[in-house]
N, C-alpha and C positions, 0 to 999 in steps of 0.2 A: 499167665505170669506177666507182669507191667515188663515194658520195654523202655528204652530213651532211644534220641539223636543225640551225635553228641558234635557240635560246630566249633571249630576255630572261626578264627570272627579278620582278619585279615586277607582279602582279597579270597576268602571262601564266601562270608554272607554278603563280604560288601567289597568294592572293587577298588579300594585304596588301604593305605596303611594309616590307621588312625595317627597313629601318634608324628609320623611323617608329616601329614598336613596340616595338623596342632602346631608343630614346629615352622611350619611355612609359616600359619598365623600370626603367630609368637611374635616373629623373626619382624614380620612386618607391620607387627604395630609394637613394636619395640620391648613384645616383654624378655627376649631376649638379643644373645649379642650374637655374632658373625662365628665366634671362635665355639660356644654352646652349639649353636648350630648345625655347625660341620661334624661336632662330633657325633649328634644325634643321627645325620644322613650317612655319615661310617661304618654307626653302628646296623643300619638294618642295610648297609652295602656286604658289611661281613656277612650277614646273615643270608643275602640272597645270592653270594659266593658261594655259599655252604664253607667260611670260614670259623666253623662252629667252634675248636677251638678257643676257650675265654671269652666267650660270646659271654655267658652269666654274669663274671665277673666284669667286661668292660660294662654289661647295660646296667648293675647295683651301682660303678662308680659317676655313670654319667647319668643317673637318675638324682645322687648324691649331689651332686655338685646344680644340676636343674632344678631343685626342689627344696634342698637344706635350708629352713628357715623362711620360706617362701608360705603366705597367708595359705589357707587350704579355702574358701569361701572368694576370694577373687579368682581363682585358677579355675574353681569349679564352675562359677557364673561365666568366665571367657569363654569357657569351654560348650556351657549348655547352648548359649547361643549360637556358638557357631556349629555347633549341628542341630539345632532346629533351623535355622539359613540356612544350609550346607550341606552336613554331613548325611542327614535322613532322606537325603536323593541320592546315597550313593549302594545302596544296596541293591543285588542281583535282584533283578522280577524273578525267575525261575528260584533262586533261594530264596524269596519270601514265601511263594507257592509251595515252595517242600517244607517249609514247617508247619503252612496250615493244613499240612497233608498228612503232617505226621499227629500236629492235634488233634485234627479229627481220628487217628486211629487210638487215640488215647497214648500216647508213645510222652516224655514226661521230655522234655527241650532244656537244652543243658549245654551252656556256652562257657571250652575252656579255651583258653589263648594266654598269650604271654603280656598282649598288650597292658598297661597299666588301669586300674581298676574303672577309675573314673569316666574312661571312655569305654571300656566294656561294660560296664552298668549301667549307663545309659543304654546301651542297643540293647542290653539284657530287658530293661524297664521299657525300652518303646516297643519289643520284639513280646511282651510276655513271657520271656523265657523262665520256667522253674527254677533253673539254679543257673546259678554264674561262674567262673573261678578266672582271674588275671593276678595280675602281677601288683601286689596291696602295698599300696605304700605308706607308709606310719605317720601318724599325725599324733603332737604334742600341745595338747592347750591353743589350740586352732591352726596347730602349723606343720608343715611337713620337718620331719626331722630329719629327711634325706636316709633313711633308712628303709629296709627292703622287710615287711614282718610275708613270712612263711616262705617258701620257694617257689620260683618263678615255674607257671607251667608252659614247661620248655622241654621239647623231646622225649625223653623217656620220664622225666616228672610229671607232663601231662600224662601220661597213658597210666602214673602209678594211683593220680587223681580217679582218671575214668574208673578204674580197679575198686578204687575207694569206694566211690560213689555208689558203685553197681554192688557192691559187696552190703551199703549199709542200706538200702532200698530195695536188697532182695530184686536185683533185675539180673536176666543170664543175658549176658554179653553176646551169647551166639543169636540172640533176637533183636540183636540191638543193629543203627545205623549210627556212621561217623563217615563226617564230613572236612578235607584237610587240603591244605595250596603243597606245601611242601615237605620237601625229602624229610626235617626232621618229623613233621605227623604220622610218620608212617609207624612209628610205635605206638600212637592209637589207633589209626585205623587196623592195626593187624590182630588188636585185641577181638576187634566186633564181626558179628557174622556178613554183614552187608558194610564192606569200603565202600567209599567213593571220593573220590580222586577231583577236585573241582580246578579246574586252569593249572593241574600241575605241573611243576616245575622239570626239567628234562630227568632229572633224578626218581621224580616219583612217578614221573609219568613212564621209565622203563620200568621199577620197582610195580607198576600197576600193573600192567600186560604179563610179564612174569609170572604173578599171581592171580592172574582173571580178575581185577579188580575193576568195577566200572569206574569210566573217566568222564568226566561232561569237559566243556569246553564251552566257556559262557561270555557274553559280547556282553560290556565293552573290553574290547582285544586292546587297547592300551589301557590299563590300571594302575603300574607301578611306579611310572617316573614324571620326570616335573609335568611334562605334557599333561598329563591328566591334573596332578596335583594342584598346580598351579592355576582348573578350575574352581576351587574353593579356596583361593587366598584373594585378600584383597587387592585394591585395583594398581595400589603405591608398588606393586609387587606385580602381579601377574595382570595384563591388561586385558584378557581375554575372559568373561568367565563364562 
């Protein structure tokens, strides 16, 4: 019977927050302002609070307001280049190893996360991953219309995707691996027969041992805040890179 993996793409395959460092970019070559900004570093502050609370709702209003009207072909060209410069050195060596580990046992690589599509489709597309699933944002006659089309896989909507997935590909969940940072993944990984728990957060990292769940613990040990981030912005902005 066909198996998958199933990866969040956030400080699980790769050691920064996409959209975090997009916004560092952004910020410093002026595609956007100071006040966008702050809201965008709130939003994944709430997040790694575990102020999940309105979490859904704040990220549709401030994707709304980041995007309404904004060309979709400039955003995607800023974007492709700064990770082919940038972003494509930011991925775990030991997580590239376990997907080629997983292709070669024929296992079907399947990346869901919340981040928004554009930056999860590209790793999906440099990674060969089978299927993808993030956060889609709607585009109107070349333009983002600041609209959220299907729901964000977040929490328990990611695990009702895996669910999906595995229901219309005929794969049994109890042969399956997933891969996840934090306390809200822990509704996918409880679906599959093999968790694994990658730099989790204090939350999931007790929720793991609880359950025998395997933990890795993977260098680089700073990944989330400006220190690291601030390796891929530019120089007007971060002087070190």
């Amino acid at each position: 019977m066909p198996a998958a993996a199933f990866f969040d793409l956030d400080k699980t395959l790769w050691s920064c927050v996409g959209e975090k460092v997009f916004a560092y970019h952004q910020l410093a070559q002026g595609g956007i302002n100071l006040k966008q900004f702050l809201k965008i570093i709130s939003l994944q502050l709430r997040y790694d609070l575990h102020m999940i609370d309105g979490t859904e709702t704040l990220k549709r209003r401030i994707l709304s307001e980041l995007f309404a009207g904004e060309s979709v072909r400039p955003c995607l060209d800023v974007y492709d280049q700064l990770f082919q410069a940038k972003l494509s050195r930011a991925f775990f060596p030991d997580m590239l190893g376990q997907i080629d580990r997983h292709r070669e046992a024929g296992d079907k690589i399947v990346i869901v996360s919340a981040t928004i599509d554009f930056i999860a489709l590209q790793v999906a597309d440099y990674l060969k991953a089978d299927e993808c699933y993030a956060t889609v944002l709607e585009t109107r006659q070349g333009q983002f219309s600041g609209e959220v089309r299907g729901p964000i896989p977040f929490g328990r909507a990611k695990a009702l995707i895996v669910q999906d997935y595995a229901h219309r590909n005929g794969i049994a969940l109890d042969q399956c691996h997933a891969y996840g940072d934090h306390w809200e993944d822990r509704h996918m990984l409880k679906l599959v027969g093999n968790p694994v728990a990658i730099n989790p957060d204090a939350k999931l990292m007790r929720h793991a041992k609880q359950n025998n769940w395997e933990t890795r613990v993977l260098a680089p040990s700073k990944y989330a805040g400006f220190s690291y981030a601030k390796r891929f912005m530019p120089k007007r902005i971060g002087k070190s890179s």
